[in-house]
matplotlib code that plots the C-alpha trace (Angstrom):
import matplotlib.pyplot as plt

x = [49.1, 50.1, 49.3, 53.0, 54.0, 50.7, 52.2, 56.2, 54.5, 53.1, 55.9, 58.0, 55.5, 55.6, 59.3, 59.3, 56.6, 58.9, 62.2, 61.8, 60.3, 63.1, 65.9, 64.5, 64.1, 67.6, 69.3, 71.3, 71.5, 72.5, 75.4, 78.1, 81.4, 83.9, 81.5, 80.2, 78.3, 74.7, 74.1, 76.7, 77.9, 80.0, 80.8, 82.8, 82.4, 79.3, 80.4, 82.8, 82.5, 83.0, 83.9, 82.6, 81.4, 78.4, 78.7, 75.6, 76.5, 74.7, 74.0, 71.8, 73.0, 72.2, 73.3, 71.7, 71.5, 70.4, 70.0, 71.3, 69.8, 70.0, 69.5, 72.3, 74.8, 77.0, 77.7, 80.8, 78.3, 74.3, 73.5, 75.6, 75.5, 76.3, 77.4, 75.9, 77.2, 79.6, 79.9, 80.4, 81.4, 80.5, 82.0, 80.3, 80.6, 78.0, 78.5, 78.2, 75.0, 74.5, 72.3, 72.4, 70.6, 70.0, 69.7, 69.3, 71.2, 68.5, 68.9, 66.2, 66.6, 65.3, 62.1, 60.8, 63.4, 64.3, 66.8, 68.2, 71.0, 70.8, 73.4, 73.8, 75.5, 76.4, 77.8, 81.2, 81.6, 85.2, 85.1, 85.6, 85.0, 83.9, 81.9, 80.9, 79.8, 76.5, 74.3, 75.9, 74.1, 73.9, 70.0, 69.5, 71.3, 72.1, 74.7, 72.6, 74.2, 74.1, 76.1, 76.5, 78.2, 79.3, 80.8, 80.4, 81.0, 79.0, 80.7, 81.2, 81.8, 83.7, 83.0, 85.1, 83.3, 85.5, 84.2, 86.4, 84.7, 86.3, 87.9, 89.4, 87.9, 84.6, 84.3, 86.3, 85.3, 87.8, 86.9, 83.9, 82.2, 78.5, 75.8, 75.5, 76.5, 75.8, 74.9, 76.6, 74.6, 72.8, 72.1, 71.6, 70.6, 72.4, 72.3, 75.2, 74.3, 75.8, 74.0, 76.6, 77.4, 78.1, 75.4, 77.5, 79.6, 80.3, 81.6, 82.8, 82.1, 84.7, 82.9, 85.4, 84.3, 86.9, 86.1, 88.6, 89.7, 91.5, 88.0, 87.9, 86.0, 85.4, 82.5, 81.8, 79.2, 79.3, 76.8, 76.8, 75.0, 72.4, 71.2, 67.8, 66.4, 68.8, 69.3, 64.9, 65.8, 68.2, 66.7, 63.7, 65.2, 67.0, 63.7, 62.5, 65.2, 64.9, 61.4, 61.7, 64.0, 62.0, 59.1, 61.5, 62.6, 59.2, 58.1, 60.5, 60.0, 56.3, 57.0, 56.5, 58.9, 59.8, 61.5, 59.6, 58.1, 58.1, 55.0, 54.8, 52.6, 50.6, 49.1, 45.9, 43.8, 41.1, 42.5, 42.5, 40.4, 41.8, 40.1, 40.8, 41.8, 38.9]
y = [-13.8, -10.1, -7.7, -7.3, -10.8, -11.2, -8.4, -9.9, -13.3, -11.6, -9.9, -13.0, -15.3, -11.8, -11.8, -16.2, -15.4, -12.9, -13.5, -17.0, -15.0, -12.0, -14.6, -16.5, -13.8, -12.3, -15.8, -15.0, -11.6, -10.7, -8.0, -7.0, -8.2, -6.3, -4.2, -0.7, -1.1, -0.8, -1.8, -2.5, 0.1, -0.5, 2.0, 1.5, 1.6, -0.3, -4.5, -4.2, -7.2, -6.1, -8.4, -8.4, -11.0, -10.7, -12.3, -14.4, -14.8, -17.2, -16.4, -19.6, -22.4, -24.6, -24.8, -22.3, -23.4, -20.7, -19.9, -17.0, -14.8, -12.1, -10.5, -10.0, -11.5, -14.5, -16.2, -18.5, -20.7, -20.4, -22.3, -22.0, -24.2, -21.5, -23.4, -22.3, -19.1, -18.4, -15.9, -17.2, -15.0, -15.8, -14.1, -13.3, -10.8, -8.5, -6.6, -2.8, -2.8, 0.0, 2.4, 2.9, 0.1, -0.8, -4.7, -6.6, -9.7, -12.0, -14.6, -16.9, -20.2, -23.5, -21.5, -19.1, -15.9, -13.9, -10.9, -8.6, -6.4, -3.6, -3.4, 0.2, 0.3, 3.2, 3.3, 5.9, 6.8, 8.2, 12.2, 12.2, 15.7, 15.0, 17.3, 17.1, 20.0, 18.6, 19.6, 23.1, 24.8, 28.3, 29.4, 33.4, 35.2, 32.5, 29.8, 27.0, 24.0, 21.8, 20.8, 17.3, 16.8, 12.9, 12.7, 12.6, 16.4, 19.1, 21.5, 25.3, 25.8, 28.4, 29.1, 30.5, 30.9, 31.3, 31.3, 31.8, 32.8, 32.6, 35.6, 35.2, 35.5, 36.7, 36.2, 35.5, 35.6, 34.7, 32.4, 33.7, 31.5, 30.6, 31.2, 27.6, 24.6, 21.2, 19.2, 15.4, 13.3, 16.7, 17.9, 21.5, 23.8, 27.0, 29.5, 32.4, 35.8, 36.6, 39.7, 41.4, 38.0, 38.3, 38.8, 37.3, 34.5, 30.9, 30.1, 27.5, 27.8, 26.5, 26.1, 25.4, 24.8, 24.2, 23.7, 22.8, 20.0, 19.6, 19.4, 20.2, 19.5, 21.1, 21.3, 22.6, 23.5, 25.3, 28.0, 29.8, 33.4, 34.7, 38.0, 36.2, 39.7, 40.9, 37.8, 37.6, 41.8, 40.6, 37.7, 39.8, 42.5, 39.7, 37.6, 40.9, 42.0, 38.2, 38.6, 42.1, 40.7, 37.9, 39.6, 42.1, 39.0, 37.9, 40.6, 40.9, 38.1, 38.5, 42.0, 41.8, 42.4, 46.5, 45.6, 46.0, 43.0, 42.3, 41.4, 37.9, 37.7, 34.6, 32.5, 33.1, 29.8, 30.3, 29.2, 31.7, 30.5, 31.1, 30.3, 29.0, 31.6, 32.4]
z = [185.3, 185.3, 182.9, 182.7, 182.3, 179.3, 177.3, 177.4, 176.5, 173.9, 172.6, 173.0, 170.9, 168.0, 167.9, 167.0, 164.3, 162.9, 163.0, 161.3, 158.2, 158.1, 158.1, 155.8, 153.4, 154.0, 154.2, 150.6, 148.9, 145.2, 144.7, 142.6, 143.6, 145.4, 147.5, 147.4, 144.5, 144.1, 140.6, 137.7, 135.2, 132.0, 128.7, 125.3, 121.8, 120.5, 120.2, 123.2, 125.5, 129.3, 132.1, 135.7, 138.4, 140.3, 144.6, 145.6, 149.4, 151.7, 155.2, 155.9, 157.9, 154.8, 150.9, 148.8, 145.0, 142.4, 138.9, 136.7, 133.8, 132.2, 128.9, 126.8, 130.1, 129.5, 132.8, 133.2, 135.6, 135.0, 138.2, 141.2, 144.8, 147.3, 150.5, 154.3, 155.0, 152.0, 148.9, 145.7, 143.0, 139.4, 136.9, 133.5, 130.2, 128.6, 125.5, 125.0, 122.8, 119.9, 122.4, 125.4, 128.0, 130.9, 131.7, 135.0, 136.5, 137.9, 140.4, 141.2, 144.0, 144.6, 146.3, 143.7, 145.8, 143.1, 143.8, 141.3, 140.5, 137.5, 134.6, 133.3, 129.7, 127.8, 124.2, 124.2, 120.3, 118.9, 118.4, 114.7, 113.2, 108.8, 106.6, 102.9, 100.8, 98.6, 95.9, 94.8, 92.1, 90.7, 90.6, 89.5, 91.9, 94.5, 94.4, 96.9, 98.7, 101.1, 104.3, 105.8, 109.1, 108.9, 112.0, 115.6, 117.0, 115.9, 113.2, 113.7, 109.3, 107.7, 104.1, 100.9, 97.5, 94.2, 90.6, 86.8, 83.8, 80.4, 80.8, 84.4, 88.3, 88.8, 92.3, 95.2, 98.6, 101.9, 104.5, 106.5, 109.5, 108.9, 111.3, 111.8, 113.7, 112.5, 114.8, 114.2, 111.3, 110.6, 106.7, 106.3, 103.2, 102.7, 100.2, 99.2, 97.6, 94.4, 93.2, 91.3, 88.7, 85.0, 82.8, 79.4, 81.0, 81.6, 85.0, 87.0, 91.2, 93.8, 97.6, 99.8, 103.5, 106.5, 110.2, 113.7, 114.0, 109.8, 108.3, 104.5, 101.7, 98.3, 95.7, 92.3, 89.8, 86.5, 84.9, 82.1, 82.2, 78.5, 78.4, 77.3, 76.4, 74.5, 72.8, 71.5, 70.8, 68.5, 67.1, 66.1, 64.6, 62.4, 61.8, 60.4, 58.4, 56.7, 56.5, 54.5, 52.2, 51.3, 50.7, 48.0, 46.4, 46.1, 44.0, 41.9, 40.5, 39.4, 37.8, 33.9, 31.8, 30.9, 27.3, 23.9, 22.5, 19.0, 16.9, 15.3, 12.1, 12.6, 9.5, 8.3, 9.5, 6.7, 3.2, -0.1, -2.4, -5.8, -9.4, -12.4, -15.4, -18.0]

ax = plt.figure().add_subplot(projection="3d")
ax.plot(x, y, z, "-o")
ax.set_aspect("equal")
plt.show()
């Protein structure tokens, strides 16, 4: 035999050893339905159930029988009996978890041949723009508070800062933005400069904080403003004052007293003796 003809028998007797193999392992495939898609991808608020169907086709000359699974996918049929050289399409529903996740479709047959598609979910949330002004208090020369974006787009704040005392404003400050932005869920301490507040007062503080989007919300708290050292100068120089005039009215009362006294003849104790007449 030729060289030639040894090396097409050759070839010949390769091709039968693979072919067999290559047809057996392409003899059904796994895909979503409709074509063009590699892989599956779904979005929607958290709890939303999507729909889809998945294609097992069958290019074999013989039945093809094969099982479903997959976590968190409902299928409407589990096991499915694909005839020779046909697509079945099965549908099934998956719900929109709290995070997002990714989740395959596996398909396994009679054999142990597994094939697998991939399920991409992603959680789409509302915008919803909230904000609450928390914790306000007056400390020295600071009014502190804190900010707490409750919603689900970060917050650009603008703040205004009022404050009444008993005898009318003390402070009023128009809406200024902050250096900030919150992102959402965020908590954030802040703090506002009030160096010029009443020394003698008692005050009630109005924090008013507004953002795009109709976001409001108000806070107060209420101080009240002593002169402390003042107040201890003025209670000493009273302590002392009462303490002088005690100590006066103390002696006074133990001085004797400046009028004359008048001498009391006292009885002779001893007895006169007296005897008889001679």
């Amino acid at each position: 035999m030729s060289s030639a003809a040894r090396v097409l028998c050759l070839s010949l007797l390769l091709l039968l050893a693979v072919c067999p193999a290559a047809t057996a392992a392409e003899r059904w495939s796994l895909a979503p339905s409709g074509g063009g898609r590699p892989s599956f991808y779904g979005e929607g608020p958290a709890g939303t159930v999507l729909e889809d169907a998945v294609s097992v086709t069958n290019r074999s000359g013989t039945p093809v029988t094969v099982r479903l699974r997959g976590a968190g996918v409902t299928f409407k049929d589990g096991t499915v009996r694909v005839p020779a050289r046909t697509r079945a399409d099965v549908p099934f529903t998956v719900t929109v978890p709290t995070a997002d996740r990714a989740v395959e479709i596996v398909a396994r047959d009679t054999d142990g041949d597994e094939r697998r598609v991939r399920v991409q979910l992603r959680v789409t949330v509302p915008e919803l723009s909230a904000l609450t002004v928390e914790r306000v208090r007056v400390s020295g020369d600071r009014i502190a508070y804190e900010l707490v974006n409750r919603g689900t787009t970060p917050i650009a704040p603008r703040l205004a800062v009022r404050a009444d005392g008993v005898f009318g404003r003390v402070l009023d400050r128009a809406p200024r933005d902050l250096p900030v932005e919150l992102p959402p869920g965020s908590r954030t301490k802040l703090d506002e400069p009030w160096p010029d507040r009443p020394a003698l007062d008692a005050v009630d503080v109005r924090l008013t904080v507004t953002a795009a989007g109709g976001v409001r919300d108000t806070a107060e708290a209420s101080a009240r403003f002593v002169p402390w050292g003042a107040v201890t100068g003025v209670a000493g120089c009273a302590g002392a004052a009462l303490g002088a005039w005690l100590v006066v009215r103390h002696r006074r009362r133990r001085r004797p007293y400046d009028g004359e006294v008048a001498e009391v003849e006292r009885p002779d104790r001893q007895a006169e003796l007296t005897g008889a007449g001679a």
